[in-house]
C-alpha positions as CSV (number, residue, x, y, z in Angstrom):
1,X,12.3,-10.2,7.2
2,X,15.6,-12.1,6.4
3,X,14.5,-15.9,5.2
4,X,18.0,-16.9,6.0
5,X,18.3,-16.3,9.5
6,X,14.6,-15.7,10.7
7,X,15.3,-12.7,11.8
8,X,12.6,-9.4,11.4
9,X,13.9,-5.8,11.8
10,X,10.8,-3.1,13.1
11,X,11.6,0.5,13.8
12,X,9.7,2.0,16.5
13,X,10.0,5.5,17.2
14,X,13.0,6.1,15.6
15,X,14.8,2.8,17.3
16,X,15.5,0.0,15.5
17,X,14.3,-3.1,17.0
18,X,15.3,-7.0,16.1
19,X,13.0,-9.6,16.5
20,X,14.0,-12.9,16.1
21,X,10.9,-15.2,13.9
22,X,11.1,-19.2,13.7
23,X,11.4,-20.0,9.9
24,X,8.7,-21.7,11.6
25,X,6.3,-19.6,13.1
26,X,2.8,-19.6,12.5
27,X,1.1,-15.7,12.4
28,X,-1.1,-15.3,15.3
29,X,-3.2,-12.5,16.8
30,X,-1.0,-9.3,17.9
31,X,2.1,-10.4,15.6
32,X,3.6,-7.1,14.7
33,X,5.1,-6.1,11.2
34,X,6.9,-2.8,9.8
35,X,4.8,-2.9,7.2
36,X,2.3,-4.6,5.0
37,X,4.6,-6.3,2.4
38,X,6.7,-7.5,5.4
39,X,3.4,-9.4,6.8
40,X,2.6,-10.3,3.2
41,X,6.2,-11.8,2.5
42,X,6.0,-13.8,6.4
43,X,2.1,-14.8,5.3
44,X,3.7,-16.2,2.0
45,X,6.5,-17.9,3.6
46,X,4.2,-19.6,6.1
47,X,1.8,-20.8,2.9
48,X,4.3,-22.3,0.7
49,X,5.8,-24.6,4.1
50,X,2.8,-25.7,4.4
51,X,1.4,-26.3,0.8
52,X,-0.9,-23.7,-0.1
53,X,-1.0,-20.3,-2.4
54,X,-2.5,-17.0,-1.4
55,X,-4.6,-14.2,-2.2
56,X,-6.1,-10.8,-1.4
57,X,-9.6,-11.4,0.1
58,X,-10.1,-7.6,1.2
59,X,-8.6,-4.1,1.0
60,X,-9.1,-1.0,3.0
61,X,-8.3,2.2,2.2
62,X,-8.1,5.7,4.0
63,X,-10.6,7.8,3.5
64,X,-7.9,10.9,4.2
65,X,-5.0,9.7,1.5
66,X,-6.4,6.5,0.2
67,X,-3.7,4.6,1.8
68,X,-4.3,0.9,2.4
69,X,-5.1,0.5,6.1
70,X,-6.5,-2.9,6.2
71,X,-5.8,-6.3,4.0
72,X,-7.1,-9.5,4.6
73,X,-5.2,-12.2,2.7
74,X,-6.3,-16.2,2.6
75,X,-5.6,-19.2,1.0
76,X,-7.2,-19.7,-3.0
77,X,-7.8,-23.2,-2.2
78,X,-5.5,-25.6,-3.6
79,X,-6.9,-29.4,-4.3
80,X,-5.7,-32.8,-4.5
81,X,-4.2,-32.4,-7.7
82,X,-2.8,-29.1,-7.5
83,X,-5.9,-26.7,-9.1
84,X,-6.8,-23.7,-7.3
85,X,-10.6,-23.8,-7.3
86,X,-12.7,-26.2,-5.3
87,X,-15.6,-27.8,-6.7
88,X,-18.8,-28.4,-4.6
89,X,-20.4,-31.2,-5.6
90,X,-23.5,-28.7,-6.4
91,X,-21.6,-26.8,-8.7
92,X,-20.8,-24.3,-6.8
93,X,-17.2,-22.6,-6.1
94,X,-16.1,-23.0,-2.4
95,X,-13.3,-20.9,-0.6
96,X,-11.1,-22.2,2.4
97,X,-11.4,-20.6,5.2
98,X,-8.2,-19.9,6.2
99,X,-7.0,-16.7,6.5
100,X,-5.1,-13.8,8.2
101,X,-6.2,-10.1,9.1
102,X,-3.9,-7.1,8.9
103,X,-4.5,-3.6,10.1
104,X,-2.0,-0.6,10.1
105,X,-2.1,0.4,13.8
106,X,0.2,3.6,12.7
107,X,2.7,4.6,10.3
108,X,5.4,1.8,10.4
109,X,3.3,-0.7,12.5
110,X,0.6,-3.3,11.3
111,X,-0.5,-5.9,13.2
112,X,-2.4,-9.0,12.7
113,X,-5.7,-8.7,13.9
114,X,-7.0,-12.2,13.1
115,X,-5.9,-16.0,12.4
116,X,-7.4,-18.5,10.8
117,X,-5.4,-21.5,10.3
118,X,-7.6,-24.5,9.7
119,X,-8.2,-25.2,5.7
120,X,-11.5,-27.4,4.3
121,X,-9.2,-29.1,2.0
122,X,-5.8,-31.1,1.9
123,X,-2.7,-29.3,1.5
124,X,-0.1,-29.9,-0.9
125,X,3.3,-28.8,-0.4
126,X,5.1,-27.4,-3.5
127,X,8.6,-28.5,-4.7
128,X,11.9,-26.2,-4.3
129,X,11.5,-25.1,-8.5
130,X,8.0,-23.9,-8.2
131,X,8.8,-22.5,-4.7
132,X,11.3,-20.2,-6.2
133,X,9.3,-19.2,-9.4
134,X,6.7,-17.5,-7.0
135,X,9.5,-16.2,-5.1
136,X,10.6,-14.6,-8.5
137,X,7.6,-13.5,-9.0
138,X,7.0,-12.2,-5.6
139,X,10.1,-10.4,-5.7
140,X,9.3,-8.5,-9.2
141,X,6.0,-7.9,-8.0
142,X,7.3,-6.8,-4.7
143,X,9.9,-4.4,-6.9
144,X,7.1,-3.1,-9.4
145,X,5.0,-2.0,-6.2
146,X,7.7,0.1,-5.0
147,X,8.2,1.8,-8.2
148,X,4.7,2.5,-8.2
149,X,4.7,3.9,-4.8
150,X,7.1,5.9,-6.2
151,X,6.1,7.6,-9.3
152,X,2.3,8.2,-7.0
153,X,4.8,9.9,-4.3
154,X,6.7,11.7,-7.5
155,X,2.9,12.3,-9.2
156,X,1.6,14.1,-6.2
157,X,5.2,15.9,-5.5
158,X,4.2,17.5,-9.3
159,X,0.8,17.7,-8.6
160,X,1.7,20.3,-5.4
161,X,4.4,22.3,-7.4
162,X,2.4,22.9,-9.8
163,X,-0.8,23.8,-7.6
164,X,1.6,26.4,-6.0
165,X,3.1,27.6,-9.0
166,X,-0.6,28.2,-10.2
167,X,-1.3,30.2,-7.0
168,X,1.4,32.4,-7.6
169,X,0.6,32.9,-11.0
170,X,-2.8,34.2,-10.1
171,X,-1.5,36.2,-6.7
172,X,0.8,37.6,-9.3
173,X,-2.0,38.2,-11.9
174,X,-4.3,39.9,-9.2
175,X,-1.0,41.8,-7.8
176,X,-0.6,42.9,-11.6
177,X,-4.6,43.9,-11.8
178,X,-4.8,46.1,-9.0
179,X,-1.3,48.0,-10.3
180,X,-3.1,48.2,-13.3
181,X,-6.3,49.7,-12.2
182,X,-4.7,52.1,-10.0
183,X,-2.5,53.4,-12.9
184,X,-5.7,53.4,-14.9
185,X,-7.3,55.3,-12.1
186,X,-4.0,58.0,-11.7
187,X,-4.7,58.8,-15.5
188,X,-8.4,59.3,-15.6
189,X,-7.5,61.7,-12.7
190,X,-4.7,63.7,-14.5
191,X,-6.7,64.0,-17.5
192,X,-9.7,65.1,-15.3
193,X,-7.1,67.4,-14.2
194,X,-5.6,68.9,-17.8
195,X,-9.3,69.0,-18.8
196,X,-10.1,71.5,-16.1
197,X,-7.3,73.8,-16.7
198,X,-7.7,74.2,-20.6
């Protein structure tokens, strides 16, 4: 997504598709991303208009590559004079409600499954500075994820070389055996051989 003009690219199917988004825009149910951090940076965009901060309520993973398939993200509950955590009156902590359901429908395509907009406490929007900070922040983190995904891609790149490389080794080690025992065999014949004739 591109903050300055709105505007969301998505590739379908090889096609590149642009979708123009209202700086606006609320998510709702059936909003479609290119990926997770693009839903994450619109869900983020969306919280600091209206004056809260976000967090991961729920991951997902595949049970096939361990991919995250699913992430539900919501709001940590900002108060009156700017702390995260609510206090019930009991003691207890207490979590807004609001939050937003993602799901990877395939490869390049998540979607948002389910909306919650209303929040059980007042909202406070945050100046320009502190905007930008968690854009920083955002940003880095956003930059550190993609290094991490990657070195993982790089790891298990390695990890498949070498897995290979550790087949042939043993193909070539079995390949060596059986030369080995047949030569082994060839000379217990010959010698069986000069034995007889002396």
């Amino acid at each position: 997504m591109d903050d300055q003009n709105g505007t969301t690219y998505t590739s379908e199917g090889g096609e590149t598709n642009i979708i123009e988004v209202s700086t606006n825009q609320e998510p709702y149910e059936g909003m479609l991303f290119e990926s997770e951090d693009a839903a994450r940076v619109f869900y983020d965009d969306y919280a600091s208009r209206l004056g809260f901060l976000t967090r991961v309520l729920s991951s997902r993973k595949s049970e096939r590559d361990g991919s995250i398939i699913s992430r539900g993200l919501g709001c940590r509950g900002v108060s009156d004079n700017g702390r995260k955590v609510m206090q019930k009156e009991c003691g207890q902590r207490e979590f807004c409600t609001a939050m937003v359901l993602l799901r990877q429908e395939k490869p390049g395509s998540w979607v948002v499954k389910k909306f919650l907009k209303d929040h059980n406490h007042p909202l406070v929007v945050q100046s320009q500075k502190s905007r930008r900070t968690l854009d920083e922040k955002d940003k880095k983190i956003q930059e550190l994820t993609a290094q991490l995904r990657v070195k993982k891609r790089l790891s298990a790149a390695y990890r498949e070389q070498l897995l290979a490389f550790m087949k042939d080794v043993e193909d070539h080690n079995n390949h060596l055996s059986i030369k080995l025992q047949s030569v082994f065999d060839n000379l217990k014949v010959l010698e069986a051989k000069t034995v007889g004739f002396t």
